[in-house]
C-alpha positions in Angstrom: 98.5 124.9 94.9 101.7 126.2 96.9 102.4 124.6 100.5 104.0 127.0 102.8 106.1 125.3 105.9 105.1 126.3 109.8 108.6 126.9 111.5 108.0 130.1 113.3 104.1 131.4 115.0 103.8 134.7 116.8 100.5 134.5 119.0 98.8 137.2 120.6 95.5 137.1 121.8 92.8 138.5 123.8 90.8 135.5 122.9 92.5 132.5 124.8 89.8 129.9 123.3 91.1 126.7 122.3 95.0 128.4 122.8 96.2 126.0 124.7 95.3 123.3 122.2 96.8 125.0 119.7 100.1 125.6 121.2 100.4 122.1 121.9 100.0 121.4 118.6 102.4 123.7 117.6 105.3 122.5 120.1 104.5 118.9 119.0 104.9 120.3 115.1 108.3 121.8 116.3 107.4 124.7 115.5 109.1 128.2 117.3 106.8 130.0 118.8 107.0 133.9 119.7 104.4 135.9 122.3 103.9 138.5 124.6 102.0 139.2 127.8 99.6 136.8 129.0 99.5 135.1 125.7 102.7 134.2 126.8 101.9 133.5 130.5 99.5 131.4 129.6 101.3 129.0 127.1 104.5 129.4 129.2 102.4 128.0 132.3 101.0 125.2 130.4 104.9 124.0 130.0 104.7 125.3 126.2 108.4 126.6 125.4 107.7 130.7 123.9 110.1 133.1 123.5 108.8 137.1 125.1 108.4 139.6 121.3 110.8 141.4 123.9 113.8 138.6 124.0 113.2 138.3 120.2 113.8 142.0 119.2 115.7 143.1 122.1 113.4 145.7 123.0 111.4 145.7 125.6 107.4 146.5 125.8 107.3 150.4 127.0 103.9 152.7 127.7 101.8 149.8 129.3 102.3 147.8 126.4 101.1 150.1 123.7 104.5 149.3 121.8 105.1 145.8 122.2 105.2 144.0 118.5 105.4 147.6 116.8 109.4 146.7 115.5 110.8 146.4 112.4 112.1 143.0 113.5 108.4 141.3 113.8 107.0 143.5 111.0 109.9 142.5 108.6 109.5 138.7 109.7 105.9 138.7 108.0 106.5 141.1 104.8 109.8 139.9 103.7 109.5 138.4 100.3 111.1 135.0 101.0 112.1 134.5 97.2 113.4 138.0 97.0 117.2 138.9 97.0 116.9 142.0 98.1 114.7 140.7 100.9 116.5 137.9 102.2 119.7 140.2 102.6 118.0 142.7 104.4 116.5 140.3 106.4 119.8 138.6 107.0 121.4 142.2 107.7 119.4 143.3 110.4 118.8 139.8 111.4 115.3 139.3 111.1 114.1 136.1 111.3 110.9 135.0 109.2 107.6 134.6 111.0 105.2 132.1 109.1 101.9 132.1 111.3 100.6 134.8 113.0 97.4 134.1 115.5 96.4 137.2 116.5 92.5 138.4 118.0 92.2 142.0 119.1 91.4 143.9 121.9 88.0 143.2 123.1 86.7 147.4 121.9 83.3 145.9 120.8 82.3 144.5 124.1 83.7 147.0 125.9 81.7 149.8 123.7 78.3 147.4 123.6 78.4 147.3 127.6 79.3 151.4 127.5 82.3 151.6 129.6 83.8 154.5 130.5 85.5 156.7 127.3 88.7 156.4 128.5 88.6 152.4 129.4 87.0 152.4 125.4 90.5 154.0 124.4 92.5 151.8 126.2 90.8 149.1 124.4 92.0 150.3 120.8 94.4 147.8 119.8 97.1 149.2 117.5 99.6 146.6 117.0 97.2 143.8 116.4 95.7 145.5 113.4 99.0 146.5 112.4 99.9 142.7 113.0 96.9 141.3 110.5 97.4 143.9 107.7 101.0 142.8 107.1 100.4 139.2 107.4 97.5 138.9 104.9 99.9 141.3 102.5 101.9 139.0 102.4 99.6 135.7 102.4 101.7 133.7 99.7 104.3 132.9 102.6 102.4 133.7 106.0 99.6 132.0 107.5 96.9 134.8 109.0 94.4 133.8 111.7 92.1 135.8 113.7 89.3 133.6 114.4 89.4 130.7 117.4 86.9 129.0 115.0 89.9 129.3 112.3 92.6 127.3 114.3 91.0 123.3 113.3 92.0 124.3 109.5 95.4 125.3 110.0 96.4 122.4 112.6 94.7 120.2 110.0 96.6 121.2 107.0 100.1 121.0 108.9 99.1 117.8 110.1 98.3 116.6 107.0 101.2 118.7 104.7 103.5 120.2 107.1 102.4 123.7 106.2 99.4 125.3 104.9 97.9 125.8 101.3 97.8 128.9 99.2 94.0 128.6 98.7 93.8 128.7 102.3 96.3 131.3 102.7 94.0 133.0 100.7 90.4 132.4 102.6 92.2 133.5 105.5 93.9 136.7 104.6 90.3 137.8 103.4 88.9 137.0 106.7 91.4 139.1 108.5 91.2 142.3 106.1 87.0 142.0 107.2 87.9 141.7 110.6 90.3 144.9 110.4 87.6 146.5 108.7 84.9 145.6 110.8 87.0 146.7 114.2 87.7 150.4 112.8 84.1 150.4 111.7 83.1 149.5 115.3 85.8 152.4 116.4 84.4 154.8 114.1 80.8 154.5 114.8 81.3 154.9 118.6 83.6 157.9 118.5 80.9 159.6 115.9 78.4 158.6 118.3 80.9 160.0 121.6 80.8 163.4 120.0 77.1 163.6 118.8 77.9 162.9 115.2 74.7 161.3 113.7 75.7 161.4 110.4 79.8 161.6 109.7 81.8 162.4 106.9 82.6 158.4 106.2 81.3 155.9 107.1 81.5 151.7 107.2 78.6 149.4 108.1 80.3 146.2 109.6 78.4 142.8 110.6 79.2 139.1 111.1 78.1 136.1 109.1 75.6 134.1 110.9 74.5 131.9 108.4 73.8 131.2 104.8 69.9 131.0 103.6 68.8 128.4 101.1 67.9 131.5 99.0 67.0 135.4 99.4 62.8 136.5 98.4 62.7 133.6 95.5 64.4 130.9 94.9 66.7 132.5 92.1 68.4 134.4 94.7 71.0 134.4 97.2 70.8 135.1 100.2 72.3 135.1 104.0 71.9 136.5 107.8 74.4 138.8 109.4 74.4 140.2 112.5 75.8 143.5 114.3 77.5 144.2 118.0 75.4 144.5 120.2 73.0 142.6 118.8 69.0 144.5 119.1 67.2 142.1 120.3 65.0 139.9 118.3 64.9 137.4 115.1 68.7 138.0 114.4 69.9 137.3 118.0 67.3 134.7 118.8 67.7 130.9 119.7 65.4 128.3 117.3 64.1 126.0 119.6 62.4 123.7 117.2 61.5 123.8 113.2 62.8 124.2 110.1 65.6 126.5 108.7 64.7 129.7 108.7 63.9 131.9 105.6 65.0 135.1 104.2 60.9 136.4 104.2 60.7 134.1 107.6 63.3 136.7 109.0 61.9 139.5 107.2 58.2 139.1 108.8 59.1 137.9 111.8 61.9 140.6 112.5 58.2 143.1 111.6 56.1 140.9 113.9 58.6 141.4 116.9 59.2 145.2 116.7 55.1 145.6 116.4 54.6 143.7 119.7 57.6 145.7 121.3 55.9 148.8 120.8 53.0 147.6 123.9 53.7 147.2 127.8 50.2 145.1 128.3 50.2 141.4 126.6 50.2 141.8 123.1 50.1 139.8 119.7 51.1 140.5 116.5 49.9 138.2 113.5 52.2 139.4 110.6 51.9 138.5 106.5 54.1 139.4 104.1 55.6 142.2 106.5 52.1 143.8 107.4 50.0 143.2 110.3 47.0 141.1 109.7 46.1 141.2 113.1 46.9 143.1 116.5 45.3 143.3 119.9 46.5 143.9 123.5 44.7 142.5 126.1 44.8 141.6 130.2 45.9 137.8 128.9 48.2 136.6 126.2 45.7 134.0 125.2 43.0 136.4 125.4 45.2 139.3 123.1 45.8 136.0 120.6 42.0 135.4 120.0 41.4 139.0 119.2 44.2 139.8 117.1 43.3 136.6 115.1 39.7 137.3 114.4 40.5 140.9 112.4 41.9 138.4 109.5 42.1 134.9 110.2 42.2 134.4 106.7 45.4 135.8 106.0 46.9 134.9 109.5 46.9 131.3 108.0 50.9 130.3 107.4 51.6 134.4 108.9 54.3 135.1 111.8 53.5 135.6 115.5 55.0 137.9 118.2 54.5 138.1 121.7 56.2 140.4 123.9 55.0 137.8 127.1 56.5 134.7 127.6 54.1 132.0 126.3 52.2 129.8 128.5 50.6 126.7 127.8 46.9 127.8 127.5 48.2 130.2 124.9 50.0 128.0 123.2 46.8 125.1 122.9 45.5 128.5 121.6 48.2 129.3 118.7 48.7 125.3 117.5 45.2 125.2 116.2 46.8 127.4 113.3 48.7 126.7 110.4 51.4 129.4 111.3 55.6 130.1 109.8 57.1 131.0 113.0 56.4 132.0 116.6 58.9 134.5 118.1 58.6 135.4 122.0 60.9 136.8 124.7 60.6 132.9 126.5 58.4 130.1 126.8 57.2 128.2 129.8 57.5 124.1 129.9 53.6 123.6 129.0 54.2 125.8 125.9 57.2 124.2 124.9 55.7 120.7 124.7 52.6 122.1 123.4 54.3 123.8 120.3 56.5 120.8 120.0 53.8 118.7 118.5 54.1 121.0 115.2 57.6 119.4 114.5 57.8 121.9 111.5 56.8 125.4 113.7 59.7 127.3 113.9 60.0 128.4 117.6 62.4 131.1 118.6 63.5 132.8 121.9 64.6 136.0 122.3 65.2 136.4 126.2 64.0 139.9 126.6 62.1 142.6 123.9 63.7 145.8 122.2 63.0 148.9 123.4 60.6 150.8 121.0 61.7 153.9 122.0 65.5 153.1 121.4 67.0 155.2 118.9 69.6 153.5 116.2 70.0 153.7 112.2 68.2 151.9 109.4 70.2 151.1 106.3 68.8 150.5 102.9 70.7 150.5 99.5 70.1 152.2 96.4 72.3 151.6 93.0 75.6 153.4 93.4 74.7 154.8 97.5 72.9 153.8 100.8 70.4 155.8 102.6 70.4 156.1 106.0 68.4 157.3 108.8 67.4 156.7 112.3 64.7 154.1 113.2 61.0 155.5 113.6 61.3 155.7 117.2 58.4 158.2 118.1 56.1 157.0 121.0 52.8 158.8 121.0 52.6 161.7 123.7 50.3 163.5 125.6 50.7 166.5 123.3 47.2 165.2 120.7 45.6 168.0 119.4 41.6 167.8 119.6 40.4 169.2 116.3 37.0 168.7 115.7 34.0 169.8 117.6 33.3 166.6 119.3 35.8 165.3 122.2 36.7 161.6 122.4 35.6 159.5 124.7 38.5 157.8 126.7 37.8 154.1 125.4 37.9 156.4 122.1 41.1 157.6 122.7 43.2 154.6 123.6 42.3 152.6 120.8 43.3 156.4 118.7 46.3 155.5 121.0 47.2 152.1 120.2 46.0 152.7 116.1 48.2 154.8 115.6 50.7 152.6 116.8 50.0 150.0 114.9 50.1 152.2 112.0 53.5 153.2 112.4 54.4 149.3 111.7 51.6 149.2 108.4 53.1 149.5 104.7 51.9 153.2 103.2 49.6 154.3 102.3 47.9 153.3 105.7 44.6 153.0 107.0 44.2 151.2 110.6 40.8 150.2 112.4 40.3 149.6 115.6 38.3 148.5 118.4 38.9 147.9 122.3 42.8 147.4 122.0 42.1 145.0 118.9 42.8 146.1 115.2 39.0 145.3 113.3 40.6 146.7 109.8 43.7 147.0 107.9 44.4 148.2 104.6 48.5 148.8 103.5 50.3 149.8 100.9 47.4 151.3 98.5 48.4 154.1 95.9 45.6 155.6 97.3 44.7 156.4 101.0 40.9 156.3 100.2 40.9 152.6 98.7 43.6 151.8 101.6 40.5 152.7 103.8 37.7 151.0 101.9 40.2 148.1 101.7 40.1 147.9 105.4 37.0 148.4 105.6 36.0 145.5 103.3 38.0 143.1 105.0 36.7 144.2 108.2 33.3 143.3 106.7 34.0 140.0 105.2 35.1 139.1 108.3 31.7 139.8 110.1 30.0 137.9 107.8 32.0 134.9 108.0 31.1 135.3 111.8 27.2 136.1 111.2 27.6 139.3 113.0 25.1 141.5 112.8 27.1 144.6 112.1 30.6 145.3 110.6 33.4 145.1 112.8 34.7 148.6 111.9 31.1 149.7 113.3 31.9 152.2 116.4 35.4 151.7 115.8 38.2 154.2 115.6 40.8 155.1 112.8 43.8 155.6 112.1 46.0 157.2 108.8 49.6 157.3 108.8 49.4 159.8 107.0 47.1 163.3 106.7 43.8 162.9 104.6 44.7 164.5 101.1 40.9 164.8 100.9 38.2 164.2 102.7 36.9 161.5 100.8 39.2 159.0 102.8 37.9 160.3 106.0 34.2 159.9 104.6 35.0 155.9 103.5 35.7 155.6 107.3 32.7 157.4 108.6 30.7 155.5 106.2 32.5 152.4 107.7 31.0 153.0 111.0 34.3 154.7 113.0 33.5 157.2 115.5 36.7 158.7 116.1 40.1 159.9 113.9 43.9 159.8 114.2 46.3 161.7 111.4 48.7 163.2 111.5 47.2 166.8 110.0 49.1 169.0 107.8 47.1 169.0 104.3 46.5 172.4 102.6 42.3 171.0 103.2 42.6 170.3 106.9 39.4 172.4 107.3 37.5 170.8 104.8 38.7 167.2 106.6 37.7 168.8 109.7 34.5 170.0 108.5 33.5 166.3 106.8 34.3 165.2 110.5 32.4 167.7 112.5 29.2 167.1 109.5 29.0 163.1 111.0 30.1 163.8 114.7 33.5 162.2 114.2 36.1 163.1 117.1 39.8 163.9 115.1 42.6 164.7 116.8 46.3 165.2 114.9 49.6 163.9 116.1 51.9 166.2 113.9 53.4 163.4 113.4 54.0 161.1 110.2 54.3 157.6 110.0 55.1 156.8 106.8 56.7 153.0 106.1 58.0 151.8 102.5 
């Protein structure tokens, strides 16, 4: 392990966190330090001794300070090869001096992009030198010290404290860190330009996030696993603050990242009781607590340890509600107080907070890798028009064709093949991810049945229901399984060679069916 000496830092920052502390430490170390703009202001103010990038080259920052540290004088100070004679005399030639810490954050593009400022304020926030900066420092990591990250600055003031320079291994973490956040910063560039001129899909592209944390383990134990997250952050589970419980888990933020785009998808209070990333329960109702209690009783057996989303802020007669079952994790745009000590009682419920919901409607781009590629396309956005096409003989009735309405919707978020019953703004049935769409229906309609008798009902639950298929009926066999079920009413999306004979088997038992023209497949 090689120790490299601090004698000479060039900082320049966007980022002042924590600057201040660090240029005292550096003064106190006796160690030169070099700066421009209000990097420079700002230490010089604080009674910090820095000399301008301009005083230290001899030229001075021209176009508005797009050339400031673009000189061979600062560049040569960080890639000159300090045990190199050829190096060291063209160093000493042209009298460059060696820089041996660089501290450099970039212009803030992200934020000004996330917030969508004006394109030409987004241009002026491409920083040029700074990249340039980080690229030639981490090169040459066995003699300079690279940081770009405020949270970075403890390690290096601790090693020179400690040693009087910084370690190779160190040297090496760092360097790493700043290629990434190169990498990321051009990816962020990239992405908004393609996006500036309609590009959906460009000729390259980089996917870039940030590390918020490490998991115990990914899907089982055997693998590895961790949570990044992208600027500007959706929200939801990734952006979200835990107010109480245990870590987090990989499925944890798998279902309950499902569970919170379902209840997004509803403007009245809605619940979403998610297992294993499909719905076990969904209903939307004139009260939170009243939407909970419906949503539960489609499947209460599989809501027990399942996720729950709101997309209300949870009040306390909810919450005396939701406690009374064994659930993972409860995600909701806020909390009242009554909630919050009510829920605190289950030490071990994970809580989380979102502040507001995502917008269902809101395009953006869903990644998923294969071996040797990625696919990507854009999220399943669609929102259910006006535009249904009536199909059969009968009309629905308009309690008929809200809950078509809000099945369908709830299909979009079920695993394919996907059959969806439902029943005044409540889900009665599910069945997901079946090979076949028929035994995805009698599944649902099985559950749906159990469930009645565990409640000594006198009829099936799916009894006067609607349904709903992600998917057209191949045959009509899966469209009989429903009617047998007890459902009045059909949603598909049409489009099978035998749409007549589907219609037919509808119009033989009365059934309203309407088409969407629109699939909603989900693997």
């Amino acid at each position: 392990m090689t120790i490299r000496p601090i004698r000479r830092a060039l900082i320049s920052v966007s980022d002042k966190t924590d600057l201040l502390l660090l240029g005292h430490f550096l003064h106190k170390y006796h160690v030169a330090i070099l700066s421009t703009g209000g990097t420079a202001h700002t230490l010089r103010d604080a009674g910090i001794p820095v000399t301008d990038v301009s005083g230290h080259t001899g030229f001075p920052e021209i176009m508005d300070g797009r050339v400031k540290t673009l000189h061979p004088t600062i560049h040569g100070g960080l890639l000159g090869i300090r045990d190199n004679p050829e190096h060291d005399a063209a160093m000493e030639e042209h009298g460059i001096a060696p820089i041996d810490l660089l501290v450099v954050n970039l212009y803030p593009f992200e934020a000004m992009a996330a917030k969508n400022a004006p394109f030409d304020d987004c241009i002026e926030n491409i920083d040029i030198g700074g990249p340039a900066l980080i690229r030639a420092a981490a090169k040459n990591h066995e003699w300079v010290t690279i940081v770009v990250d405020t949270s970075d600055y403890g390690t290096v003031m601790d090693e020179i404290r400690d040693s009087g320079g910084v370690s190779s291994p160190t040297r090496r973490r760092l360097a790493a860190i700043g290629y990434a956040r190169t990498s990321a910063y051009d990816a962020a560039i990239g992405t908004w330009f393609s996006n500036e001129i309609g590009e959906t899909f460009p000729r390259r592209t980089t996917f870039s996030a940030t590390l918020k944390e490490t998991l115990r383990y990914g899907e089982n134990p055997h693998q590895k696993a961790a949570l990044y997250i992208v600027n500007p952050a959706r929200p939801g589970v990734a952006s979200a603050t835990q107010l109480q419980g245990k870590e987090l888990s990989y499925n944890n933020l798998n279902d309950t990242d499902a569970a919170f785009e379902l209840a997004a998808e509803f403007t009245n209070p809605a619940i979403a009781i998610i297992k294993h990333a499909n719905p076990c329960g969904v209903a939307v109702a004139s009260t939170l607590t009243e939407a909970y209690h419906t949503a539960l009783a489609c499947d209460p057996v599989s809501a027990f340890g399942g996720i729950i989303a709101t997309n209300r802020s949870i009040d306390g007669k909810t919450a005396q509600a939701i406690i009374k079952l064994f659930a993972e994790v409860i995600i909701a745009p806020a909390l009242d107080d009554d909630a919050k000590l009510i829920l605190a009682t289950k030490k071990n419920l994970r809580v989380l907070v979102t502040g507001s919901m995502p917008n269902a409607a809101q395009h953006g781009i869903i990644l998923r890798n294969l071996a040797g590629g990625y696919l990507v396309q854009s999220r399943d956005y669609n929102v259910i028009g006006n535009d249904l096409t009536v199909v059969s003989k009968r009309q629905p009735t308009s309690g008929e064709l809200a809950d078509l309405r809000f099945s369908f919707t709830v299909c979009k978020h079920v695993k394919s093949n996907a059959i969806v019953y439902a029943k005044n703004g409540a889900t009665v049935g599910i069945g997901a991810g079946q090979m076949s769409r028929v035994d995805s229906s009698r599944i649902a309609a099985w559950k749906a049945h159990e469930a009645s008798q565990a409640e000594n009902e006198a009829h099936s639950r799916t009894f006067g229901s609607v349904v709903a298929s992600d998917a057209f009926f191949p045959f009509p066999d899966g469209l009989i399984a429903a009617a047998e079920a007890g459902a009045t009413a059909v949603i598909q999306p049409g489009g099978s060679i035998r749409d007549e004979e589907v219609i037919a088997a509808a119009d033989e038992r009365n059934l309203a069916m309407v088409f969407t023209n629109i699939r909603h497949f989900r693997h």
